[in-house]
N, C-alpha and C positions, 0 to 999 in steps of 0.2 A: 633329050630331056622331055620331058611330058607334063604339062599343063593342067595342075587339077582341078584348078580353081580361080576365081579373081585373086587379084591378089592386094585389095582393098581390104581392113578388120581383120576379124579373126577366119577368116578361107584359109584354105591349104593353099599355099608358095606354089611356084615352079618345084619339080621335085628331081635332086640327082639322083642316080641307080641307088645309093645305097641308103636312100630315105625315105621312111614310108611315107606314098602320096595322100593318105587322107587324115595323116599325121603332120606336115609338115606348114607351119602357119609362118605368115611373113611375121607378125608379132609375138609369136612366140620367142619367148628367150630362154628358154632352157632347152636342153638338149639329153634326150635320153638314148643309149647306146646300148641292143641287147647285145644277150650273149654269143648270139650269128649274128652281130656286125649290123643289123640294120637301124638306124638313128632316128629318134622321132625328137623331133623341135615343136615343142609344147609351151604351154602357159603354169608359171610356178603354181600361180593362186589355184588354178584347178587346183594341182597336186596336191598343196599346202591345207587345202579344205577338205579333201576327201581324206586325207594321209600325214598322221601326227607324224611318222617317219621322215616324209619330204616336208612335213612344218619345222619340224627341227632342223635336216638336214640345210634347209636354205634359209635358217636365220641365222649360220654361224658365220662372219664375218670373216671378209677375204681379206681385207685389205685395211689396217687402221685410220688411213689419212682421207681415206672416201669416207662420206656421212655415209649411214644403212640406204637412205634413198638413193642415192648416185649410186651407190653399190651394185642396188637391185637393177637399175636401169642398164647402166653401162658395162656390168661387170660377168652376167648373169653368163654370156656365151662366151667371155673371155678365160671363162674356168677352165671349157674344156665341158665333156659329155659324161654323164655321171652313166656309170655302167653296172648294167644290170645282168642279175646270174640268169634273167629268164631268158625263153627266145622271144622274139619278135613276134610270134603268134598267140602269145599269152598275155605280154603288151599290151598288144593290139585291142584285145578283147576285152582287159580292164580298161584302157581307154577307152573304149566303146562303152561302156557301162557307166564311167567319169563327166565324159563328157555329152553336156546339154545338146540336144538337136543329134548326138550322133546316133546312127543306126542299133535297135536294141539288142545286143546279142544273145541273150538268156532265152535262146531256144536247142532243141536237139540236134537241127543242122548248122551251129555253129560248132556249137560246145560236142564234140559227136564220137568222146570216147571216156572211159574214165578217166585214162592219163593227164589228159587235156581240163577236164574237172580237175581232179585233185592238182594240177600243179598250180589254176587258177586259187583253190583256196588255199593253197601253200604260201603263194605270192601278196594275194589279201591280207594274209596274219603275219606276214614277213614285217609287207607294209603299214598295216593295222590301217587298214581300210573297211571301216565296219561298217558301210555302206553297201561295199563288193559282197562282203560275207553275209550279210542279209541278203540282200539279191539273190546270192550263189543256194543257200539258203532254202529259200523262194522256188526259186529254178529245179532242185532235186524233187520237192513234194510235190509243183505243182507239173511237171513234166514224167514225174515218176522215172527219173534217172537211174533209180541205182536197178531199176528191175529192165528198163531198155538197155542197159550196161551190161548188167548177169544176168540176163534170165536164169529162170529157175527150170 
């Protein structure tokens, strides 16, 4: 195991093989599982703010005899990993763009093919994350994407 971070607040955890290290928070309580298996333990509220999709998804009640608070608290990792059709590199990257202090990825040596764009705003408008789509947005005019993509 590998060491990412303190493991005081919101730092990345110790991290097992199959969770991303700069993904994986001791206080996170949720758990996102892509499509290649690899599992990021996040903070709902990020998700909840950037994404009417995870606002809804984690206000529907798991349990009727828990209040919604105890729910949130104790219950959140007890669900199980909500699974996503994306991979872990696409994840990655709207996390990265999600969350405060993380590295900004809206350049051409992340983002560094079209595929990798377009699955980005696929996953944006899945999620209806109109934050990511304005960035992504942003990123195409201001990097001139779609001409380093096809040249002509």
């Amino acid at each position: 195991m590998k060491s990412t971070a303190s493991s005081k607040g919101s730092t990345p955890a110790v991290a097992r093989a199959d969770f991303d290290p700069a993904y994986t928070f001791n206080d996170g309580d949720l758990v996102l599982r892509s499509v290649d298996g690899v599992h990021f333990r996040v903070h709902p509220l990020i998700l909840g703010l950037a994404s009417s999709v995870f606002r809804d998804m984690l206000d529907i009640p798991t349990d009727a005899s828990n209040t919604a608070q105890q729910s949130k608290l104790e219950g959140e990792l007890s669900k199980g990993p909500i699974i996503a059709t994306e991979p872990a590199s696409v994840l990655r990257i709207l996390l990265d763009i999600l969350y405060p202090g993380a590295r900004h990825a809206l350049n051409i040596n992340v983002i560094d093919s079209s595929d990798l764009l377009n699955s980005l705003v696929l996953a944006a408008r899945k999620y209806d994350m109109v934050s990511v789509i304005e960035g992504l947005c942003t990123f195409i005019v201001a990097q001139d994407a779609i001409s380093h993509f096809h040249p002509v």
